[in-house]
N, C-alpha and C positions, 0 to 999 in steps of 0.2 A: 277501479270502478267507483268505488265509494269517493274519491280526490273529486271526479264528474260531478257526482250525485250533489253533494255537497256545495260544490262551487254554482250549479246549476241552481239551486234549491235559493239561494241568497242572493246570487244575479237576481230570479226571478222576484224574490220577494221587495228586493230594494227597487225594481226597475217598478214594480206595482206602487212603490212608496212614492216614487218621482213622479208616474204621470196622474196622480193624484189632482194634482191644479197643477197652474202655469206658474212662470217663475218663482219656482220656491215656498209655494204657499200654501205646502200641503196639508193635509190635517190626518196624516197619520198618528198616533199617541208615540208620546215621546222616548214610553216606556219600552215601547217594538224596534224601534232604532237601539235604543241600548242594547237590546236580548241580542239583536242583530251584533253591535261590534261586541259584544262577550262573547259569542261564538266565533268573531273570526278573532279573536284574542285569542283563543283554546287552540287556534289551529298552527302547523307548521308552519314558520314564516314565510317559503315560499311560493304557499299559495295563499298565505295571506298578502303578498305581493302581487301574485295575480290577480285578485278579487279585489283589492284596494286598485292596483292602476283602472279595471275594467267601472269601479265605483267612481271615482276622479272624471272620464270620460263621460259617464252618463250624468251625473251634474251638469259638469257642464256642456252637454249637448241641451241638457233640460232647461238650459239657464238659471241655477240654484245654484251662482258661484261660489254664495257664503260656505252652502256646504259643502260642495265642492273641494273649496279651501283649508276645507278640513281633516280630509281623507286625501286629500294631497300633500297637504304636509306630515300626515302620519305615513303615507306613502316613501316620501322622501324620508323619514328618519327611520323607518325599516330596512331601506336598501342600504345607509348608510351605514347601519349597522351590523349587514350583511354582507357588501358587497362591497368591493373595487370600485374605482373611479373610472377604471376604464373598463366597467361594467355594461352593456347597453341599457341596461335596468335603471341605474341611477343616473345615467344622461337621461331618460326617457321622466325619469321623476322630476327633475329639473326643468326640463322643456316644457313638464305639464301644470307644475307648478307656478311659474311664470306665466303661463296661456290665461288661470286665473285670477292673479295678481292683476295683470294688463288690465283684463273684462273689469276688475273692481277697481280698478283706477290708482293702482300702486305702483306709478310707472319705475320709481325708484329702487325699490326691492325686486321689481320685475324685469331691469334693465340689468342687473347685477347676478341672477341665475343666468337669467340667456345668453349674455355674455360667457358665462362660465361653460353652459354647456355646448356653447359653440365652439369654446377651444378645447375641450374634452371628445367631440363630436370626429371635429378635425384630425386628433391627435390619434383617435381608438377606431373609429369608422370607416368603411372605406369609403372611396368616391362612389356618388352615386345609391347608397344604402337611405332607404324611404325613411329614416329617423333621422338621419345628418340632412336629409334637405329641407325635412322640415322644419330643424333648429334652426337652418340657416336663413330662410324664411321667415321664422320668428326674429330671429337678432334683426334683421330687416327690416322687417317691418315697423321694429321696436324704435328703430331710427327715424325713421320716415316720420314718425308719429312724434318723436321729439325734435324735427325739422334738420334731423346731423345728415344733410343728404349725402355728404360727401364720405360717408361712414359706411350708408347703406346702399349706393350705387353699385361698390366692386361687390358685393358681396351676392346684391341683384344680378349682375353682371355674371357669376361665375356660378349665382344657383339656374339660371338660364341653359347658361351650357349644359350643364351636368343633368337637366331633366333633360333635354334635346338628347344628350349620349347614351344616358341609359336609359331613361323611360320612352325613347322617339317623340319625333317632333307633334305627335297626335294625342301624345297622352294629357289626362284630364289634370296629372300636377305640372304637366308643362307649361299649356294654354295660361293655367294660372300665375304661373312665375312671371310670365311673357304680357298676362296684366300688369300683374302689382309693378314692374318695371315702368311700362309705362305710364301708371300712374303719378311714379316719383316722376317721371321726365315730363305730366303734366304739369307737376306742381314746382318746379323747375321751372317753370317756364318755354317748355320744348315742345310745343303743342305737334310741329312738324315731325318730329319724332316719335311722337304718343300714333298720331296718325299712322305714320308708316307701319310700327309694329301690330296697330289694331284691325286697321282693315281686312287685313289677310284673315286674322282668328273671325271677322263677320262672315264673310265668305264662305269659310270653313261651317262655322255654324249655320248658315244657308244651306250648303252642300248636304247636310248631314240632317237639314231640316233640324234642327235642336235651337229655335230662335226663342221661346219658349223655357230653358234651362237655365236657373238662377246664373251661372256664371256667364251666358252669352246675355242677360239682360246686364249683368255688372257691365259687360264688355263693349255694350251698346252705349250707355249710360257714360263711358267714359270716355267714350269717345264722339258722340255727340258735343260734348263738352269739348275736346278738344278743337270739333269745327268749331265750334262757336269763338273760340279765342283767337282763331287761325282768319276767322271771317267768313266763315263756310257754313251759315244758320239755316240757308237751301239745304245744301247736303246732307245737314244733321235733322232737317227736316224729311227727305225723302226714306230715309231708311229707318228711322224713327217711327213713322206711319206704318210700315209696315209690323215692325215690332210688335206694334200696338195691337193691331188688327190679329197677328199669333195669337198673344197672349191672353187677347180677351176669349180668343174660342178657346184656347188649354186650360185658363185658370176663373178664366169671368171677367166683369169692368171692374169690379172692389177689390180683387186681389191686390194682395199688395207689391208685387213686381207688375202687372198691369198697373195700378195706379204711380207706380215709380215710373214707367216706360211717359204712361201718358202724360205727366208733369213736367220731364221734359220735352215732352212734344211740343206740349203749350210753351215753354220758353222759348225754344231755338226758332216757331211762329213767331212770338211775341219778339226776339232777337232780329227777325226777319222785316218785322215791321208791319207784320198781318194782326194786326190787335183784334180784327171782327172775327176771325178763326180762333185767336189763343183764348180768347175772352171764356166764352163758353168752356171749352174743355179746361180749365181752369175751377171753373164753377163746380163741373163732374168731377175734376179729382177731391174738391175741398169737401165735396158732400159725402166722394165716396170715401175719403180718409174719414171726416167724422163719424161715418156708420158703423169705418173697421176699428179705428182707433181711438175715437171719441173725438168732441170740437176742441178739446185744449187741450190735444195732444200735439208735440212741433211740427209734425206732417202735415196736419191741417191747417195751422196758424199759419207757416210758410206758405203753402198754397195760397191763402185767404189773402195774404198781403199781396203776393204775386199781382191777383186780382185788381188790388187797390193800386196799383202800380199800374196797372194797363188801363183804369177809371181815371185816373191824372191824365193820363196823356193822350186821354178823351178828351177832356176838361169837364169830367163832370167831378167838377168837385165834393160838392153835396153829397153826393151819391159814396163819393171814396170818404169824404167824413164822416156819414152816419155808419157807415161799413169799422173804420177806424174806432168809433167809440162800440160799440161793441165786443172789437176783439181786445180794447186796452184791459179788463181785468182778465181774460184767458193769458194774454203773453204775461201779465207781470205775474200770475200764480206760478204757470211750472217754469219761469226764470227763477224764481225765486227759491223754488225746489233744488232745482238742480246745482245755484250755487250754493247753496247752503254745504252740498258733499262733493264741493268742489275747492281743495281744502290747498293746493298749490295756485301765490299770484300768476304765474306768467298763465297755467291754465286758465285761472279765473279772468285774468284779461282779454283772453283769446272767445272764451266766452261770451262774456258781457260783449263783446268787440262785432261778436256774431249775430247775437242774439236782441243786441240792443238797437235792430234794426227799427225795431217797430217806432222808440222815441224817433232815432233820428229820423224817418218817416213824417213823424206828424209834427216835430219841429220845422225841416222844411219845407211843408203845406202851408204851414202857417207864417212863414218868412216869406217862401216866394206868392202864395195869394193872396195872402193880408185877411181869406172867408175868417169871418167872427166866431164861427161856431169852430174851425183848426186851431183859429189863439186860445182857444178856451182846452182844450184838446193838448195841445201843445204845451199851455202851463202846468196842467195835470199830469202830465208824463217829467216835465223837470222836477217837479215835485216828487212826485213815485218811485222812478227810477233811479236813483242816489241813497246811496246806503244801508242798500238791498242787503247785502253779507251781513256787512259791521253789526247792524244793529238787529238782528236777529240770534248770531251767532253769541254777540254779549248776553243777549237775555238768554239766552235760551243753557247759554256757560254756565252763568250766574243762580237761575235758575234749580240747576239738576246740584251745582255745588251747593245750596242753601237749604236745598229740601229733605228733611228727615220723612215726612211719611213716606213708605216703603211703597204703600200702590200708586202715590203719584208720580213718586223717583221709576215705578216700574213702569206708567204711562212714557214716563219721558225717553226712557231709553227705548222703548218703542217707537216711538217718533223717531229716534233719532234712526232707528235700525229701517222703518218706511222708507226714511228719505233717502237712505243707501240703495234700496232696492228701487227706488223711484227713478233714480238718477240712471240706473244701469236699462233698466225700461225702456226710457227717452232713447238712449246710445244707442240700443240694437233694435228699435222702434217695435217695441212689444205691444199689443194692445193691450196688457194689463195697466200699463202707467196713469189711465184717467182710473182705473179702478183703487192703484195705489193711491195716487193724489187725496182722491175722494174719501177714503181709509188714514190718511193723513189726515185731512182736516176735519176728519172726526174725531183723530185726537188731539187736536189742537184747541178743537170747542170743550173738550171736555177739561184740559191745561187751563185753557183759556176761566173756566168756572173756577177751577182748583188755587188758582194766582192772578191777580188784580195787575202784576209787571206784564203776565203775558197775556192778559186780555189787552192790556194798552197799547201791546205791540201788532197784536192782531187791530188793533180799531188801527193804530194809526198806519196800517196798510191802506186802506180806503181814504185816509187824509187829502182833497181836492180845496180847490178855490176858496169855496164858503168858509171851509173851517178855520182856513189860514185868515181871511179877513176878519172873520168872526173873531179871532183870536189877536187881531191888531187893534189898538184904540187908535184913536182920533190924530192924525199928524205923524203916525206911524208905518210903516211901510217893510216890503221885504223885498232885496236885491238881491237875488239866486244864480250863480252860474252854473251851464251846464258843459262840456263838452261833447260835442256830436260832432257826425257826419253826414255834410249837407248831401241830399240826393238830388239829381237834375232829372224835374221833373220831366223834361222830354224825353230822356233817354233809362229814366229809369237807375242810372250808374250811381254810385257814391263818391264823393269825392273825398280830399284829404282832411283830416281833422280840425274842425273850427272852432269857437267857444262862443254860446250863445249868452247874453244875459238877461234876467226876466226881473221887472218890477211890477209889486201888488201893493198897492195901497187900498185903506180898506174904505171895500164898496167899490170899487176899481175897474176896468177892463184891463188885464192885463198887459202891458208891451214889453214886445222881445226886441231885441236885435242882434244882429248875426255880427258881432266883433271883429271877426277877421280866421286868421291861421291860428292858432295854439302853437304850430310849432313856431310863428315870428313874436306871439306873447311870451314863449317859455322862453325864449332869447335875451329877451326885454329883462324879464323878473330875473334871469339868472345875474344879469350884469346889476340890476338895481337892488339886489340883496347883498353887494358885496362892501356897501355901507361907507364908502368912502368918498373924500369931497373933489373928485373928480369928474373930467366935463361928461365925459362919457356915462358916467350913475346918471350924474343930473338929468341928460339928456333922457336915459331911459327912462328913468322915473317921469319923466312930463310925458313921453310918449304914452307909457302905460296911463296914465290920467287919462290922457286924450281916448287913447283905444276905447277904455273900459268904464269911465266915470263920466262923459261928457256927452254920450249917446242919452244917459239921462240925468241930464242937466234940471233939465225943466223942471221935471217930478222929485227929484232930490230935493229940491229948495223947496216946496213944500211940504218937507214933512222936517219934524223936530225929532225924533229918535229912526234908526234904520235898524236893523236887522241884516246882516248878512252871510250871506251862503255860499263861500266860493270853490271851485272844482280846478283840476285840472294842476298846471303850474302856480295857479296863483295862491295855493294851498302853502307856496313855500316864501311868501313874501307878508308881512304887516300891511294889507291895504290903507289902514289908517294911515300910513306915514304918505299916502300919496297925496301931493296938492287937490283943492278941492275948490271953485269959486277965488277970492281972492284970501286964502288960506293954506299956508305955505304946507299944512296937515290937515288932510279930513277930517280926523280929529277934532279939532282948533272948530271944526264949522259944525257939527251936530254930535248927538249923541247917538255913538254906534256900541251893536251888538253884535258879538258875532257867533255862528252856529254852523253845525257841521250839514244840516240839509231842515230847509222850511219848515219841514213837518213836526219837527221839534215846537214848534211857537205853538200846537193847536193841543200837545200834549196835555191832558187831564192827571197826570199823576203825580201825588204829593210827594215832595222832596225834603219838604224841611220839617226838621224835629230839635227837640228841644235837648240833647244827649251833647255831650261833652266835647273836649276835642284832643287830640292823640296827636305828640310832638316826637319826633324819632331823630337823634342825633348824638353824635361823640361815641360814634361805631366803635367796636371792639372788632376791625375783621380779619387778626390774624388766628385767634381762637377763640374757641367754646369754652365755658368750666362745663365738665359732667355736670347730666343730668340727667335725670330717669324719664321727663319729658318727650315725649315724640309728638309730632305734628298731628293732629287730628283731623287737620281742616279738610275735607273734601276736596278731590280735585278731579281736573276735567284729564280723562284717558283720551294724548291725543292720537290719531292715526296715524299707521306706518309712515308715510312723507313725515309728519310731524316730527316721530319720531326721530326719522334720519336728518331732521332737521339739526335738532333739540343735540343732536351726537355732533354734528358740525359746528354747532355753536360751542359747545363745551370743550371741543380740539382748537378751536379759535381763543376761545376766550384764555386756555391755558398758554395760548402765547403771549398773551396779555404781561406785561409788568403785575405785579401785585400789587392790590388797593394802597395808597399810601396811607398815615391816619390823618382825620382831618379837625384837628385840637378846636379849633374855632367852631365847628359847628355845636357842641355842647351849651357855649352862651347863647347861642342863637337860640338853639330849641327850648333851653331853660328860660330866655327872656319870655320868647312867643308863650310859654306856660302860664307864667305871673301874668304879663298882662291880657293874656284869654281871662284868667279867673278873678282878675283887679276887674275887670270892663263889664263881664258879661254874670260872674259869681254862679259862673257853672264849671263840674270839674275838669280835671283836665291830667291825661295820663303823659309820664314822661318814661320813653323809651332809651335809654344811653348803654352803652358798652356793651356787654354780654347780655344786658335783657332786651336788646335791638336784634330778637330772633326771628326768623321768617314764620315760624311757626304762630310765634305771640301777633306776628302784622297780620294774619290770617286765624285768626282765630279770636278777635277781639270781641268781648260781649259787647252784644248791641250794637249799634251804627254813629261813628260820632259825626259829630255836623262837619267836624273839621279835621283831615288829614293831613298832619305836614310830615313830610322828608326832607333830611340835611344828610346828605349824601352822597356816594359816589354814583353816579349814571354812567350810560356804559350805548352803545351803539356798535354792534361789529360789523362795520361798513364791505371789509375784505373778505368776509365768512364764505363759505360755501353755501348753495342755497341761499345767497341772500333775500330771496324773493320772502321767506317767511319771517319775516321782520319780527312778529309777535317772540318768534323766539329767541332771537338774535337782540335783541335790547333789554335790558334791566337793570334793576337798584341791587346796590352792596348793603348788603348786613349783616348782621354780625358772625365769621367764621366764614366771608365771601372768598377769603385767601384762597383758606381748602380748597375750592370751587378750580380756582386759577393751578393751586399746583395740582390738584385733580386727587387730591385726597378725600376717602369718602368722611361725611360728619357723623357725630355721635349722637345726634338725634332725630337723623333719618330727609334732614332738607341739606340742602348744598349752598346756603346763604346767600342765594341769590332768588329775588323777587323778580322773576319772565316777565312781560307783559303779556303771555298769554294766562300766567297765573293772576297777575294783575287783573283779568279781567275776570274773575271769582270774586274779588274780596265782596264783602256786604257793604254795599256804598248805595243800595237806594234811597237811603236816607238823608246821606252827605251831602252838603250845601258846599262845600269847597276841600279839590285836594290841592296842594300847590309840592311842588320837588326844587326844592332846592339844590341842583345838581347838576353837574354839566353834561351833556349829549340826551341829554330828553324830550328835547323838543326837534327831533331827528327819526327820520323811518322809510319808508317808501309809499310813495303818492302811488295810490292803486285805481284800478282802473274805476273811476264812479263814487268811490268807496273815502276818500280822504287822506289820512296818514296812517298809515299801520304802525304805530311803536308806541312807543313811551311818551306821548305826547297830546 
């Protein structure tokens, strides 16, 4: 009786803690959650096992995955320590553990439980047991989500069956299985197939009147979709209407499966070609998304463009452009939210890829109408959107590494913890996410007061036209490229990826033009990087002139210095080597600058100071001498992907040969010393042998103007995850051997300088670093974003 009381007693009191606020944001005292798990610590493990799974569940039912994540994994190390593998208990810890890794975006640690508990599932379960289908389900799903269709098919395939035999063809996890199946076969490409298996389940939901129940709105939804691909925007019209008309009498117009039903109503109209129909109820959903979810939430911005899409192919232009400027600072705030904690490239590509609708949008209004107020429009968005991650992610690294007061450091990590919870928000379309955002950039203004780096990064978010010209003198100018995706205006569709490029000279109207493919430029640059005096470089090289430099011919020879900003493939070539006028180097005909995105030119913050400069060379990297020294320097804790990153690179990099030594760089960095301090009669520190520690290159007083490395560079091209580049590239020094044979060091770093740690050091100072090293100017070209590595 008392086991009841007990278990009932702490159910109760935690489920009171959860529905507190919404996702996570309770304000229970922190002091009541401890008294709470001391008491289920006192208790027998078994029913601390119950009370921890039943605790895991209501998390994440509440959407508080962090905590969640926490009583999940004390979950899982309880049964482990209890229990068998072929326990249902620690399959069931597993499954639920993973459920919220997935939700927080740890597709890697999450793919590697479900995995596991899918063949323990298998192995211990019978067929048909409501725990093994739901593992199996999840491993499925897991796949789908990481695009391994051919992974997650048989597995869709045979949890189908298995809820058909044992739960019959009516049941509620059937219907579902016999979704998610077809959803993979929509995104496959099998639209034909999505249809056949979906109709039936509408039907059903007819029958049973349930049109109205989240999963027959999912089932609606996707299968609308699949007429629309199949060329059936009627069909997906006819029953779509009806939907609509349910759901507004069960739940209302603002609901949000109403507002889901009705948005695609408005499309598969608008797919139909009834613009005077979609228009309007386009209007209703965007209003009534911002009423539920706020205007800068993706619900609504999506809708809103929708709009501006069916305003095009009105022709009213005007009308879709003052629309356009409007919603450009809503998309670039929660784009910018969401990548920030969006910490793997292929995600962050797929992102950007989705969400960077809006630029390519307003670039093609303003390519295909030439209206003066979309090229204004249009230039502000190449500027904006380019280096959205990069350059928040540094400061914001930099930042939290450099700060010693304890309440700013503890503002920051609150931020950082916002934009986790913001991120997950957007995913499962919570109406909290404009309340998170808006709670963000409260602490962002308050950062923003506390540090002069990241008020500059907050100004130069609003960075436009003016400031760039304002920031160009007389004869000077800026060539920016973007990559985008042209949209045809008639039809609304996107097409394949093109590269635009944009010049400002100042006091300027800006001109775009639309280059061509990206993929026949990256063709181009891949053959004319290979540097040799063959017909075939040459040729490419004139071609790329042609493409990319002669569109502006005119405006180039007006100006004496340029600036430029290149994206895309051409990140991986020396523009300067391209003929230019009757100049075999562009080079040769002006004075060029080059920078990773325009915004940089309108910068306010000071860089140069008058501190010494720091030469590192004649590595010692087979050992350390002892020493009582350990690392001090602050660093950045990165997340689980990271992590698993950071573990694939260090199993790579131990396949490595060992650093050899490199005798010659000692003169080198000795000479670069004498004559820093002959020239300039400022000091100047020399780093050689065993005092070339990672610890001493991170921990340097003060900022010197000048950073040199002679050393070895490194790129592990082969790695696993190669996508996180930041951790897969860095400099050797001193005791980098250890690293390679995977022996730990004795003062607590692995002599190897990451470029993710790289991007801590205290360099706001520094006027130049240069590396003397081979594979450094090597990474991966990310999507928007530039080069990720050591470069």
């Amino acid at each position: 009786m008392r086991r009841i009381v007990v278990l009932t007693l702490v159910a109760f009191a935690i489920t009171a803690h959860l529905t507190s606020d919404s996702l996570g944001q309770n304000r229970a005292q922190p002091l009541a959650r401890e008294q709470l798990q001391a008491e289920l610590r006192a208790m027998p493990p078994e029913l601390q096992v119950t009370i921890l799974k039943d605790l895991t569940t209501r998390y994440y039912r509440s959407g508080d995955f962090e905590k969640g994540l926490e009583y999940a994994n004390w979950f899982l190390k309880l049964v482990q320590e209890n229990y068998k593998e072929n326990d249902k208990r620690y399959i069931e810890a597993l499954h639920n553990l993973a459920s919220l890794l997935t939700q927080l975006g740890h597709y890697a640690q999450a793919g590697i439980l479900r995995e596991k508990a899918h063949a323990l599932a298998e192995m211990y379960l019978p067929r048909g047991d409501l725990l093994r289908l739901a593992v199996a389900n999840g491993l499925a799903t897991y796949y789908s989500l990481m695009r391994r269709y051919k992974d997650a098919e048989p597995i869709f395939e045979t949890l189908v069956e298995d809820c058909k035999s044992f739960l019959g063809p009516d049941d509620e996890y059937t219907l579902g299985a016999i979704t998610n199946i077809a959803g993979l076969y929509q995104d496959t490409g099998r639209s034909e197939r999505t249809i056949k298996l979906l109709e039936p389940l509408i039907a059903r939901y007819r029958e049973h009147q349930q049109q109205a129940d989240p999963n027959a709105v999912t089932t609606s939804l996707l299968l609308a979709s699949a007429f629309q691909k199949d060329g059936r925007p009627n069909d997906a019209v006819r029953f779509l209407s009806e939907f609509e008309t349910i759901n507004k009498a069960a739940h209302g117009p603002s609901h949000q499966l109403t507002l889901a039903i009705s948005n695609s109503l408005a499309y598969s109209l608008d797919r139909a070609g009834d613009l005077d129909t979609a228009f309007p109820i386009y209007e209703k959903v965007a209003k009534g998304a911002a009423s539920r979810f706020g205007e800068d939430h993706p619900n609504t911005l999506t809708t809103e463009l929708s709009a501006v899409s069916v305003l095009l192919r009105k022709n009213d232009t005007d009308a879709a452009v003052q629309r356009l400027t409007r919603l450009a600072p809503l998309f670039l705030r929660w784009t910018s939210a969401e990548l920030l904690d969006t910490s793997d490239t292929i995600g962050r590509q797929q992102l950007v890829a989705r969400q960077s609708t809006y630029p390519d949008v307003a670039i093609s209004v303003a390519i295909q109408t030439g209206n003066a107020g979309a090229l204004r429009l249009a230039a502000e968005a190449i500027l904006q959107w380019k280096q959205l991650r990069g350059a928040q992610e540094a400061v914001l690294s930099r930042f939290i590494a450099i700060t010693t007061d304890p309440s700013v450091l503890a503002l920051a990590k609150t931020l950082a913890t916002l934009r986790n919870q913001l991120a997950i928000a957007f995913h499962l379309g919570d109406p909290a996410a404009s309340r998170l955002l808006r709670e963000a950039e409260r602490i962002e203004f308050q950062l923003a007061e506390a540090s002069k780096e990241f008020a500059e990064l907050q100004r130069q978010r609003r960075v436009g036209i003016q400031d760039i010209n304002n920031a160009l003198g007389q004869k000077a100018g800026l060539l920016e490229f973007r990559v985008y995706r042209p949209i045809a205006l008639d039809t609304g569709r996107p097409g394949e990826r093109h590269l635009v490029g944009m010049i400002l000279s100042n006091g300027g109207t800006p001109i775009l033009h639309d280059l061509g493919l990206h993929s026949e430029i990256e063709a181009q640059v891949e053959i004319a990087a290979k540097f040799d005096d063959s017909t075939g470089r040459k040729q490419a090289v004139q071609k790329l002139a042609t493409r990319v430099l002669a569109p502006f011919a005119d405006s180039l020879r007006q100006l004496e210095k340029v600036y430029v900003a290149p994206d895309g493939a051409l990140n991986l070539l020396p523009l300067e080597s391209l003929p230019f006028g009757d100049k075999d180097y562009w080079i040769e005909a002006q004075d060029l600058r080059f920078v990773s995105t325009g915004r940089s030119l309108a910068s306010t913050r000071q860089t140069m100071n008058d501190g010494g400069m720091v030469a590192i060379g004649a590595v010692e990297f087979d050992q350390v001498a002892p020493s009582p020294e350990v690392s001090s320097a602050p660093s950045i804790a990165p997340n689980q992907i990271e992590l698993k990153r950071a573990a694939d690179g260090a199993i790579r990099l131990r396949e490595m040969q060992p650093f050899k030594p490199l005798p010659e760089t000692g003169p080198e960095a000795h000479d670069i010393v004498d004559m820093w301090k002959r020239v300039t009669s400022r000091p100047a520190l020399l780093l050689s042998q065993n005092d070339a520690r990672e610890f001493k290159v991170k921990t340097l007083e003060g900022m010197p103007s000048v950073l040199h490395f002679a050393t070895h560079g490194f790129f592990l091209t082969n790695a696993p995850g190669a996508g996180g580049s930041m951790l897969l590239s860095g400099l050797a020094l001193a005791g980098a051997n250890l690293a390679v044979k995977g022996i730990p060091s004795r003062d607590g770093e692995d002599g190897i300088l990451w470029a993710l740690e790289a991007m801590s050091l205290r360099l706001s100072g520094t006027q130049l670093v240069t590396m003397s090293a081979c594979n450094t100017a090597q990474g991966v070209v990310d999507a928007f974003e530039g080069v990720y590595g050591l470069s």
